[in-house]
VODO-106467 format. One record per residue: residue number from 1; residue in three letters; x, y, z of N, C-alpha, C, CB in turn. Coordinates in steps of 0.2 Angstrom, whole numbers. Glycine has a CB too. Example, Ala and Ser with C-alpha at 12.3 -4.5 7.8 and 13.67 -1.06 7.14 Angstrom:
2
   gutor   doke      nx      ny      nz     cax     cay     caz      cx      cy      cz     cbx     cby     cbz
       1    ALA      66     -28      39      62     -22      39      66     -16      39      57     -22      45
       2    SER      64     -11      35      68      -5      36      64       0      39      70      -3      29
This chain:
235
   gutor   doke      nx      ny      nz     cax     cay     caz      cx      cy      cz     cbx     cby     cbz
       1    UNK     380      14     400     381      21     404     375      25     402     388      24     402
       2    UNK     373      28     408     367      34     407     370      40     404     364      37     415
       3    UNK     366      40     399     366      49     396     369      53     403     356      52     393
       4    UNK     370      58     399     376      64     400     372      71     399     383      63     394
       5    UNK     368      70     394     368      77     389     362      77     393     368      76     378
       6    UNK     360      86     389     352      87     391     352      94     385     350      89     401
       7    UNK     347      94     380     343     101     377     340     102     380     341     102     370
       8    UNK     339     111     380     336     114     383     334     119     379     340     116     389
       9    UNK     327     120     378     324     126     373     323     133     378     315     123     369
      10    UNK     327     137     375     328     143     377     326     150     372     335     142     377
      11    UNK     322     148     366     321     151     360     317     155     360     321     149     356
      12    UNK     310     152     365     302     155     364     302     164     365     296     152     371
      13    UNK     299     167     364     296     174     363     295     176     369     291     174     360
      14    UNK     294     172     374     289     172     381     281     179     380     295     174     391
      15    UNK     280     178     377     273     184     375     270     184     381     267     183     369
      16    UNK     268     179     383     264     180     388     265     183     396     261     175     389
      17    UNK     272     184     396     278     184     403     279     191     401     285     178     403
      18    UNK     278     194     396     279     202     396     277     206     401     277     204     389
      19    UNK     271     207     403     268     211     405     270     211     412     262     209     404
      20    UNK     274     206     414     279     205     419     285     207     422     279     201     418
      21    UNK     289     204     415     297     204     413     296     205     405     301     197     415
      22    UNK     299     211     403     299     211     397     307     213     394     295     216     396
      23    UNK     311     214     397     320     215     396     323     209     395     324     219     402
      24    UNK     322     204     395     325     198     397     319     192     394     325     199     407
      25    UNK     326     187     390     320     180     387     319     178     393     322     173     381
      26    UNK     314     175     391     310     171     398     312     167     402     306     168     397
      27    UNK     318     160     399     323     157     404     326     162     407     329     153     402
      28    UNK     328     169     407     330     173     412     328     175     417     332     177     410
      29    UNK     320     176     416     318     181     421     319     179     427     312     182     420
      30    UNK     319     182     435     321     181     439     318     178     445     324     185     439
      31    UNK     321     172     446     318     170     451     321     169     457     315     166     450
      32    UNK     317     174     463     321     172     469     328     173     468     319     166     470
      33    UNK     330     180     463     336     183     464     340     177     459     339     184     473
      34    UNK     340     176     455     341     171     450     339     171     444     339     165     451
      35    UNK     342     169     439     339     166     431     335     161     433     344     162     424
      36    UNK     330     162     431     325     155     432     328     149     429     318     156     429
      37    UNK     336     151     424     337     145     420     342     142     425     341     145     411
      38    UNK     344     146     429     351     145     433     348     139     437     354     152     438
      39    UNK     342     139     440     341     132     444     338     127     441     337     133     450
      40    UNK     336     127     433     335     120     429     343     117     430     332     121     420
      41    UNK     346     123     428     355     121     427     358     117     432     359     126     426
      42    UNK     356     120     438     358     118     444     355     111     445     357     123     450
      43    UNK     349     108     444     345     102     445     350      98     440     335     103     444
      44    UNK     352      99     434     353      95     430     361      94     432     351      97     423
      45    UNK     365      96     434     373      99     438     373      91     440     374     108     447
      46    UNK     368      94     448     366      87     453     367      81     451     359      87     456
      47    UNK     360      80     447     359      74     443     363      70     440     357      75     439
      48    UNK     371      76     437     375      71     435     378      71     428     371      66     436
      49    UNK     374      77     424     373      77     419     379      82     418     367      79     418
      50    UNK     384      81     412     391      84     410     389      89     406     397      80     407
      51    UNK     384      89     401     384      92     395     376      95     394     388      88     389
      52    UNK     376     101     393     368     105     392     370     107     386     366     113     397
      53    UNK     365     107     380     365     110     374     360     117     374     365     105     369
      54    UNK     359     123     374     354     128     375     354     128     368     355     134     380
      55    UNK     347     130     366     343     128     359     340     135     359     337     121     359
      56    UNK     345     141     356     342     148     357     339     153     352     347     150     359
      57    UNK     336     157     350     335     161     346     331     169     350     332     156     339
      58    UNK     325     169     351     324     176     353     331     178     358     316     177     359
      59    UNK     335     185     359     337     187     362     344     182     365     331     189     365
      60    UNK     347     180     358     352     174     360     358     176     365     357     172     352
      61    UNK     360     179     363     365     182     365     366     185     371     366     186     362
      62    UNK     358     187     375     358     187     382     361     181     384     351     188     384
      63    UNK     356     175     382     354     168     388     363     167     387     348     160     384
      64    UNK     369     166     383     374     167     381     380     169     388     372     172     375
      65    UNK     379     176     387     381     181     392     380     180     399     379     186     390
      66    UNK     373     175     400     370     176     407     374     170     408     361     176     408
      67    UNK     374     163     407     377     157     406     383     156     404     374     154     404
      68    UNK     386     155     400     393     157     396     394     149     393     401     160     403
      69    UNK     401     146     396     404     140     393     402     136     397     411     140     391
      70    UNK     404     135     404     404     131     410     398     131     415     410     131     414
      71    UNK     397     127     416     392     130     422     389     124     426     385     134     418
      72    UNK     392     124     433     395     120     439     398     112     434     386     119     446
      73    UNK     402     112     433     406     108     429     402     104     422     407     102     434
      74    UNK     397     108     421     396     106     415     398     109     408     390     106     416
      75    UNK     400     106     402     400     111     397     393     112     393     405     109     393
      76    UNK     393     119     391     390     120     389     390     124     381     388     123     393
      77    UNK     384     122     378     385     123     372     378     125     367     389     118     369
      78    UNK     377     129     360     374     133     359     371     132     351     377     137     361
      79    UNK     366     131     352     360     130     344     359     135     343     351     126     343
      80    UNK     361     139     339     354     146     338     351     146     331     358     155     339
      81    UNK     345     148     331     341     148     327     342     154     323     335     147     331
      82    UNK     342     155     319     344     161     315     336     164     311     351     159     309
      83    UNK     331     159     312     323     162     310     321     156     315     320     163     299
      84    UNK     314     156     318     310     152     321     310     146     320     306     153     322
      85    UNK     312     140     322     310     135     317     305     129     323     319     131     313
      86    UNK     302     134     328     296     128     334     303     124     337     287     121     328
      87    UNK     298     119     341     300     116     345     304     110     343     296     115     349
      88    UNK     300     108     337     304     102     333     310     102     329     301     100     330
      89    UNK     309     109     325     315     110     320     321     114     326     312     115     313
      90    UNK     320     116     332     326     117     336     327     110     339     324     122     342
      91    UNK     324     108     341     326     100     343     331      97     338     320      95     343
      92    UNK     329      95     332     332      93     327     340      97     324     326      93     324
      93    UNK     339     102     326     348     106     322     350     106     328     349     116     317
      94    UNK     347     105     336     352     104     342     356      99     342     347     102     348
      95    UNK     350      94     339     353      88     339     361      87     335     347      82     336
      96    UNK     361      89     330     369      88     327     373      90     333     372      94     320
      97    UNK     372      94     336     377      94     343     379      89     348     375      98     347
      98    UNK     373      85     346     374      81     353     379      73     353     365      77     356
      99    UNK     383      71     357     387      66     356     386      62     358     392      67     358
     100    UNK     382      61     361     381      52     365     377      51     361     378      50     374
     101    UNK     372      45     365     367      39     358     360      40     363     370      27     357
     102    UNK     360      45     368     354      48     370     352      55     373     352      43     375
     103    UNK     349      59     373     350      66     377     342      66     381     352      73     370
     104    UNK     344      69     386     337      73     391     336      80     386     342      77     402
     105    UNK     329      81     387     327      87     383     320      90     389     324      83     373
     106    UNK     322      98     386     318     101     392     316     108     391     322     100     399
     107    UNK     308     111     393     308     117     392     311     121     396     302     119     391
     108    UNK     315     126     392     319     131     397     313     135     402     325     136     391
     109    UNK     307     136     401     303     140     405     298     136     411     299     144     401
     110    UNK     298     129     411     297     126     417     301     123     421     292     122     417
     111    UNK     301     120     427     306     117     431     303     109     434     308     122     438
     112    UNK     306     102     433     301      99     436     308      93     441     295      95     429
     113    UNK     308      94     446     312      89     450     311      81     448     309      90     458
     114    UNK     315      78     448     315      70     442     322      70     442     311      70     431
     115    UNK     323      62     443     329      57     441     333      55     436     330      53     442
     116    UNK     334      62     432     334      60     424     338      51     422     339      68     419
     117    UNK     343      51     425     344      42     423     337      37     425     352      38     431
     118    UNK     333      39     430     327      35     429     320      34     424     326      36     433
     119    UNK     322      42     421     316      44     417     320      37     408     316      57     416
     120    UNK     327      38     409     332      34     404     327      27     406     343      34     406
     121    UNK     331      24     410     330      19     411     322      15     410     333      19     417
     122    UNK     317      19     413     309      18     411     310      16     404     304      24     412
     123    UNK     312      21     400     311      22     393     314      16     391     315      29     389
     124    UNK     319      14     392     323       9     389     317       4     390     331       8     394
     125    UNK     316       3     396     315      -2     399     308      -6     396     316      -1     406
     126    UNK     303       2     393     298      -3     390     300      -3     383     289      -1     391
     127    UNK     305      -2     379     308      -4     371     307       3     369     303     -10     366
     128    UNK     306       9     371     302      16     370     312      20     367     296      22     380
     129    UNK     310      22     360     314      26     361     313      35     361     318      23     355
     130    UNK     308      34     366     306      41     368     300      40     372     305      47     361
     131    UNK     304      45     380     301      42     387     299      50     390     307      37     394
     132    UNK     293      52     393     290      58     394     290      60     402     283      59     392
     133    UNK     292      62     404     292      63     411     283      67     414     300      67     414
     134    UNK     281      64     418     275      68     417     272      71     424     269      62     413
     135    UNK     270      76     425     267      78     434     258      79     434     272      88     439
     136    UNK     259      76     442     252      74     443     249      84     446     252      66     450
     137    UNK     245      85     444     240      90     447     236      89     449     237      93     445
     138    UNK     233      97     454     226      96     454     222      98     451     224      98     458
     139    UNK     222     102     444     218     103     441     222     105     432     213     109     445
     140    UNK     218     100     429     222      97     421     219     103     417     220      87     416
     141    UNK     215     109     420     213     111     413     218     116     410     207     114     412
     142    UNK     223     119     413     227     126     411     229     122     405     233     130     416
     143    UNK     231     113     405     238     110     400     234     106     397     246     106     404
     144    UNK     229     102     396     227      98     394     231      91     398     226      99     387
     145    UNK     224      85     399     227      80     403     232      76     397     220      76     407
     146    UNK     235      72     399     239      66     395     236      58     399     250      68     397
     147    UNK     234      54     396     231      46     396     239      42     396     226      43     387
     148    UNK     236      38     400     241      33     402     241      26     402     242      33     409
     149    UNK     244      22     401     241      15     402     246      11     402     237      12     397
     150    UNK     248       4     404     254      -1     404     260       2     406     256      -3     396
     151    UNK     260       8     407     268      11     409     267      16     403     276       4     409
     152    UNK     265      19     398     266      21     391     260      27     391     266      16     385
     153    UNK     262      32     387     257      35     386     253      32     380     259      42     385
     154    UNK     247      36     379     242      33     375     237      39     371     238      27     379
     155    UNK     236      43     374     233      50     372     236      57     376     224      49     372
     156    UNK     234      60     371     232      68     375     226      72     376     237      73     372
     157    UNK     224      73     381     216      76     381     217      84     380     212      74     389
     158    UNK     214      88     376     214      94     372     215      98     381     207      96     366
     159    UNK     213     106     382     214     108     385     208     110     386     219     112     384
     160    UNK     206     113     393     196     114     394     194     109     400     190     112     386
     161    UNK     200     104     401     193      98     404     195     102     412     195      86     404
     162    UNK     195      96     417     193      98     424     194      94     427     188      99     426
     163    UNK     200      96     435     200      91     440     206      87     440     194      87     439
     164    UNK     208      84     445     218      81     444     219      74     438     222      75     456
     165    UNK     223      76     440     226      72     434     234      71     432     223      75     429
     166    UNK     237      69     427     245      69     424     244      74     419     249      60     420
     167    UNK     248      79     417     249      83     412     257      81     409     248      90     414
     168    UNK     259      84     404     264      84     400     270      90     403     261      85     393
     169    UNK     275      89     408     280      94     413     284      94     408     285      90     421
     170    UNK     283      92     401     289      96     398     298      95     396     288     101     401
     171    UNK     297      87     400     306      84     400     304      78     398     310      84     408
     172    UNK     308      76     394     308      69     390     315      67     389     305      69     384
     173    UNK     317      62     388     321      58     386     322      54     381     321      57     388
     174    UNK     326      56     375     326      53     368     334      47     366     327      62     363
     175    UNK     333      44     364     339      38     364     340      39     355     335      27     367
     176    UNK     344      36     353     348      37     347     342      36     341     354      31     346
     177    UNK     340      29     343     335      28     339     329      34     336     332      24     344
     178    UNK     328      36     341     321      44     341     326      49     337     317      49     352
     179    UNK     333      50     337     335      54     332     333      53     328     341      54     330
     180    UNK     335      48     324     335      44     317     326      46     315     336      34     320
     181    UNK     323      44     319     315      45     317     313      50     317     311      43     320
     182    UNK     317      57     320     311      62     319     311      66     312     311      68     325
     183    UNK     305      70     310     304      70     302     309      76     302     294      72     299
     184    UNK     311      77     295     314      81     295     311      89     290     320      77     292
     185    UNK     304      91     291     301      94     287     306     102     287     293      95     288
     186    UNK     304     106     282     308     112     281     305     118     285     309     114     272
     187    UNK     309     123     287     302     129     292     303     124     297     290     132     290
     188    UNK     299     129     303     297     129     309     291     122     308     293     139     312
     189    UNK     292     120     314     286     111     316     286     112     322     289     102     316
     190    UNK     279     108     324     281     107     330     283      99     332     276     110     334
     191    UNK     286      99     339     288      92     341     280      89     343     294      91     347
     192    UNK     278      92     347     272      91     351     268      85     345     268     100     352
     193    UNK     265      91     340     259      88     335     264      82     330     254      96     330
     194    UNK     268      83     328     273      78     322     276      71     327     281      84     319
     195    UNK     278      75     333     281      65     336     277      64     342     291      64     339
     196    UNK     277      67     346     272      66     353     266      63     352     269      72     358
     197    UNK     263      67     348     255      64     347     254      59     342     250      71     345
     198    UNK     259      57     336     257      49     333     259      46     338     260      45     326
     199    UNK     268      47     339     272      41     343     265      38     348     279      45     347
     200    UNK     264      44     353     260      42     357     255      35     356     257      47     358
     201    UNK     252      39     349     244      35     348     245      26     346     239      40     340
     202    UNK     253      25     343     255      19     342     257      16     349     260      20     337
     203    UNK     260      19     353     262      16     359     270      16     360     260       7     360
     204    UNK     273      20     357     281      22     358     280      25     362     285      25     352
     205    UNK     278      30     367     282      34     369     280      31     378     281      42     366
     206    UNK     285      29     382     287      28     389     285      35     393     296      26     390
     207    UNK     280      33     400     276      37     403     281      36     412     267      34     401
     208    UNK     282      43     414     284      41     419     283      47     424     292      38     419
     209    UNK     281      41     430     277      48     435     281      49     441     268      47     438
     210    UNK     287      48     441     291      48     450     295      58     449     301      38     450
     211    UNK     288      60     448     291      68     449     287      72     454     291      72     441
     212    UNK     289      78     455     289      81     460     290      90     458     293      77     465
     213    UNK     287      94     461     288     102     461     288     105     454     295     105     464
     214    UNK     281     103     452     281     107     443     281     114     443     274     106     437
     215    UNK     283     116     440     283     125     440     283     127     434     288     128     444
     216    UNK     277     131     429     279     133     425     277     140     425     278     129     420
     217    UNK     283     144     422     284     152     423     280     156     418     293     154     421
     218    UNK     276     150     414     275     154     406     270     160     406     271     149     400
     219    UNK     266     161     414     259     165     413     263     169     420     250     160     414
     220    UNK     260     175     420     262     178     426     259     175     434     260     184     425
     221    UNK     254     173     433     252     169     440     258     164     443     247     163     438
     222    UNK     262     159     437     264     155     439     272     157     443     264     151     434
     223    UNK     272     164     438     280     167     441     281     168     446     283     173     438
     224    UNK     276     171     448     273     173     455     274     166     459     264     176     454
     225    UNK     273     161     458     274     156     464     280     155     464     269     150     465
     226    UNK     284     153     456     291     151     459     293     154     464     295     151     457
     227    UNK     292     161     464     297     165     468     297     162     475     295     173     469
     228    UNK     291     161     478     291     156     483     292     150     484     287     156     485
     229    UNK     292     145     478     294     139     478     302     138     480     291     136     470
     230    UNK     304     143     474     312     145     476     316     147     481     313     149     472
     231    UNK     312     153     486     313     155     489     313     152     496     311     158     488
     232    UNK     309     149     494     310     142     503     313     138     502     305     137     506
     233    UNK     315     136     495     322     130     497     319     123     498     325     132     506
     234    UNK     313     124     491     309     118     489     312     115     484     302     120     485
     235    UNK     314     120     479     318     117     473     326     117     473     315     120     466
């Protein structure tokens, strides 16, 4: 049976989205007369998915208020961070929340259209107990590119280069197994540098490109196009 669950990091600062939106954490800010978290929520609803766990700490109790318990038949439920602990150590105290033997995991400030049971099933399918969903651009230098090979990733190229490519959309899929394995240091980690980038470099982590409509809100440029991405009835 296909996973159910999905974490969602909701916790970042958004600094760079201030100058923009500054009342409001940055899954909130509005898009297209919306939380911008409301239509990850809604993509994940579709999909299939019963249960969201939001992984929260700046400004908790907004994202909270804005979302609540349910949301379009999903339950919903809540990590908060009580000092920063990055992307890994939120991942990791989410996880005691989670109840099945795999979860979808996702940044609460980009959006990427994907089949999360397929992004599962890839992972499964090359022995990976952690699968990256990945979108293709036209130009890799804002994110730095991500290397591919066999179906798997295999590196990540720094940020600066030039010209299309697959970057890292920021949604992955973790199976029971990748619990079990991620480190448990004390403080703030990140997931990125501690499991993405060895896992990668050994050949664990499942590379999958059947995605479409990346959108990430983190700079003001980008906020600015959701609104039209949203607004036409793209995503």
């Amino acid at each position: 049976m296909a996973a159910e669950e999905a974490i969602v990091l909701v916790g970042g600062l958004g600094t760079r989205l201030r100058a923009v939106v500054s009342d409001v954490p940055k899954p909130l800010a509005p898009v297209a007369g919306r939380p911008f978290l409301a239509w990850l929520l809604d993509a994940y609803a579709a999909a299939g998915l019963r249960r969201v766990i939001l992984a929260t700490g700046y400004r908790a109790a907004q994202v909270e208020d804005a979302v609540g318990r349910r949301w379009q038949g999903m339950e919903i439920a809540y990590s908060v961070e009580d000092a920063p602990l990055g992307t890994g150590g939120a991942i990791r105290q989410a996880l005691a929340l989670a109840q099945g033997d795999g979860v979808h995991l996702a940044n609460g400030d980009t959006f990427l259209r994907y089949d999360p049971a397929a992004l599962e099933a890839a992972t499964r399918g090359h022995g990976c107990a952690l699968g990256i969903a990945l979108a293709a651009v036209d130009d890799v230098g804002r994110y730095g590119a991500v290397e591919v090979a066999g179906g798997r990733v295999v590196g990540f190229r720094e940020k600066g280069g030039a010209g299309p490519g697959l970057i890292n959309a920021g949604s992955y899929f973790l199976d029971a197994a990748a619990f079990a394995r991620l480190p448990a240091p004390q403080g703030a980690w990140s997931f990125e540098e501690l499991v993405l980038r060895p896992w990668s470099e050994s050949g664990q982590v499942a590379a999958f490109e059947r995605t479409a409509d990346f959108i990430d809100i983190g700079v003001p440029e980008d906020y600015v196009r959701a609104q039209h991405l949203f607004r036409e009835g793209a995503a």
